[in-house]
C-alpha positions in Angstrom: -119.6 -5.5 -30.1 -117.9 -7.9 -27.9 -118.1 -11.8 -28.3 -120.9 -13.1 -26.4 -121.2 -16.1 -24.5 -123.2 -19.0 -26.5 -126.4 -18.4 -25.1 -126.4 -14.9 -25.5 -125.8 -15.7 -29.1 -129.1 -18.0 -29.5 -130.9 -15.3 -27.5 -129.7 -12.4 -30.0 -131.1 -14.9 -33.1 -134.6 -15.5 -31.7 -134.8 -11.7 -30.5 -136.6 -11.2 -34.1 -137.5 -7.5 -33.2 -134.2 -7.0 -31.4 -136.3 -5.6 -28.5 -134.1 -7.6 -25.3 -136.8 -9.9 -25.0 -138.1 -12.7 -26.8 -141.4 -12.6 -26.6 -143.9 -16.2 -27.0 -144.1 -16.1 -31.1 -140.3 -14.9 -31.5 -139.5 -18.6 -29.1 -142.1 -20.7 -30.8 -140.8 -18.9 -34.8 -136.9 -19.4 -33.1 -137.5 -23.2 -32.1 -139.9 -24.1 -35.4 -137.5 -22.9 -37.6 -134.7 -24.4 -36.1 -135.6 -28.1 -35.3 -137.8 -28.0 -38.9 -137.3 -25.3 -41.0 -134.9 -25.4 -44.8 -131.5 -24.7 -44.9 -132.9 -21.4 -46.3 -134.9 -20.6 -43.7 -132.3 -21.4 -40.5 -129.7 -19.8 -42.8 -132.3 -16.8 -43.1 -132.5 -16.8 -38.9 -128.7 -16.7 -38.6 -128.3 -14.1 -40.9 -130.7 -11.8 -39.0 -128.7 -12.8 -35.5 -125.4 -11.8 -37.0 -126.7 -8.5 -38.5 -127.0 -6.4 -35.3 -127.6 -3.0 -36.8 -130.3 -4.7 -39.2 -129.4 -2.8 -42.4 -130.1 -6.0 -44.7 -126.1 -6.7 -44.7 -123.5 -8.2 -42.4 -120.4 -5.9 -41.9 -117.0 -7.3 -41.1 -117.9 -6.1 -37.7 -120.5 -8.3 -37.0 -119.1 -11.1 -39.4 -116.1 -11.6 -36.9 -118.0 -11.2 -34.0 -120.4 -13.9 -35.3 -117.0 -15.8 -36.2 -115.6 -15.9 -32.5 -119.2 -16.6 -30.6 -119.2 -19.3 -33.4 -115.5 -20.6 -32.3 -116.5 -20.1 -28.4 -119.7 -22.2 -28.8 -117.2 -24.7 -30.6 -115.0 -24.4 -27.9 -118.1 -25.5 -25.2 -119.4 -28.3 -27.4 -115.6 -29.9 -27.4 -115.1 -29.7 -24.0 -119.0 -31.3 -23.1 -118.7 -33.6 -25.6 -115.0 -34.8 -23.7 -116.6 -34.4 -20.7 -119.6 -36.3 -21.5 -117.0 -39.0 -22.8 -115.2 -39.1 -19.7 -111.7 -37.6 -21.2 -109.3 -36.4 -18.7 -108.7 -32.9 -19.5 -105.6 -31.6 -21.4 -102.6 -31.9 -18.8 -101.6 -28.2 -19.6 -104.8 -26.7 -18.1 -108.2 -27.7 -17.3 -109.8 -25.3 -19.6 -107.6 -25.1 -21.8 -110.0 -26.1 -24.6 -111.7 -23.4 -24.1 -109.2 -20.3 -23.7 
């Protein structure tokens, strides 16, 4: 397992059936439960995104590949949200914010 890019992340979480597609009810369950569902129930979705091999547990393989797709989607929201501020980027690199 490699670390994913942020949207491949979201796609693995509302791929219930882990089938490569997201079909209409795995998009309308993904969305429902994220904009409206309990802490149980979105902490129920990400659990089932970080457990690839869907054996009811999360391995320290998939834990700290959840941990750096978490870190990279941190990564993007700190450089939009700079960008979206109108920060000049760090003076060491461009990107550096997110390497």
């Amino acid at each position: 397992m490699n670390p994913q890019q942020p949207q491949s992340v979201l796609f693995d979480i509302f791929d219930a059936d882990s089938s490569g597609t997201v079909d209409v009810i795995e998009f309308i369950a993904g969305v429902n439960t994220l904009a409206t569902g309990t802490a149980e129930q979105k902490a129920e979705l990400v659990f089932h995104g970080i457990d690839y091999d869907d054996s009811g547990k999360i391995s320290k393989k998939e834990f700290t590949t959840y941990v750096s797709k978490a870190v990279n989607i941190a990564k993007v929201c700190i450089y939009l949200t700079d960008v979206l501020l109108g920060l000049p980027p760090p003076p060491s690199s461009r990107y550096s914010r997110l390497s």
